[in-house]
C-alpha positions, 0 to 999 in steps of 0.5 A, a space after each residue: 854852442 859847441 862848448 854846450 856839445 862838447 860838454 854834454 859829450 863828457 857827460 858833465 851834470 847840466 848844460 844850460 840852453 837859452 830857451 829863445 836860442 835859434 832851433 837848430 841849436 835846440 835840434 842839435 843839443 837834442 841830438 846830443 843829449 840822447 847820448 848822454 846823461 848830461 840834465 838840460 837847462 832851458 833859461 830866459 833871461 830878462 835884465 830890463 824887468 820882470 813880466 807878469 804872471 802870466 808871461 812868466 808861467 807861459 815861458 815856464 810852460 815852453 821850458 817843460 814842452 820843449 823838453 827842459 829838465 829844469 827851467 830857468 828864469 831869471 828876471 830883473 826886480 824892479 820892486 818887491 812885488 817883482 820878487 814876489 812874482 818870480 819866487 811865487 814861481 816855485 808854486 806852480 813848478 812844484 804843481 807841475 812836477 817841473 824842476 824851476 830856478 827861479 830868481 831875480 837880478 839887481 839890489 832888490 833881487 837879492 832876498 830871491 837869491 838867497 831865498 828861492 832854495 828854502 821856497 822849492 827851487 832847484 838851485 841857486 848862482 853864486 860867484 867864486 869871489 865879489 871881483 867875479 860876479 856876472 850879473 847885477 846882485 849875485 853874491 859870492 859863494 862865500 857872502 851865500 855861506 855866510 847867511 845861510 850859516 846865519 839862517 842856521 842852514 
């Protein structure tokens, strides 16, 4: 938490705050934020599956009410249905005016990386090289460069 602080006193762009993170590290990033011009990411991960719509609206539905200026949910596909869900996310967020990313992890997780910016999300993560990745079907900046030149992006 206190590198999270520290970054928001330097006012950097974004920090990024696990949504299921204990309360009083929610308390404090709250605190320090008043101070700052710094954006809050609130996230949820899940690297087991990916939940129904449901579930997954109503954590996107937690971000905002907890004062998120961008939410963040990150799943794991398990098939394309899975990839469909998530991305189908951005719909909702464009609805509610609440800045979501909003992709999937793993093999079939792929497409959603790459495609989740042209469908209205926020952003998308990408490794500085291959060696570097953090999570199961995240691609490197340059690999992303190279299909979105492909896309005529």
């Amino acid at each position: 938490m206190g590198a999270l602080l520290e970054a928001v006193a330097e006012n950097s762009g974004y920090v990024d705050l696990e949504l299921l993170a204990p309360d009083d590290s929610h308390q404090r990033m709250r605190m320090a934020l008043q101070e700052s011009s710094t954006k809050l990411i609130l996230s949820w991960h899940n690297f087991k599956n990916t939940p129904s719509r449901e579930e997954l609206v109503g954590r996107m539905a937690l971000m905002q009410d907890m004062g998120a200026d961008i939410g963040k949910i990150i799943t794991t596909a398990q098939s394309h249905q899975d990839v469909l869900r998530v991305l189908q996310l951005q719909e909702v967020a464009e609805q509610l005016g609440f800045p979501l990313i909003a992709f999937c992890m793993g093999r079939l997780g792929v497409i959603s990386r790459v495609a989740t910016c042209d469908l209205g999300g926020y952003m998308t993560y990408c490794a500085v090289s291959d060696e570097e990745a953090t999570a199961p079907g995240q691609l490197s900046v340059t690999v992303l460069r190279e299909i979105y030149s492909l896309m005529g992006a």
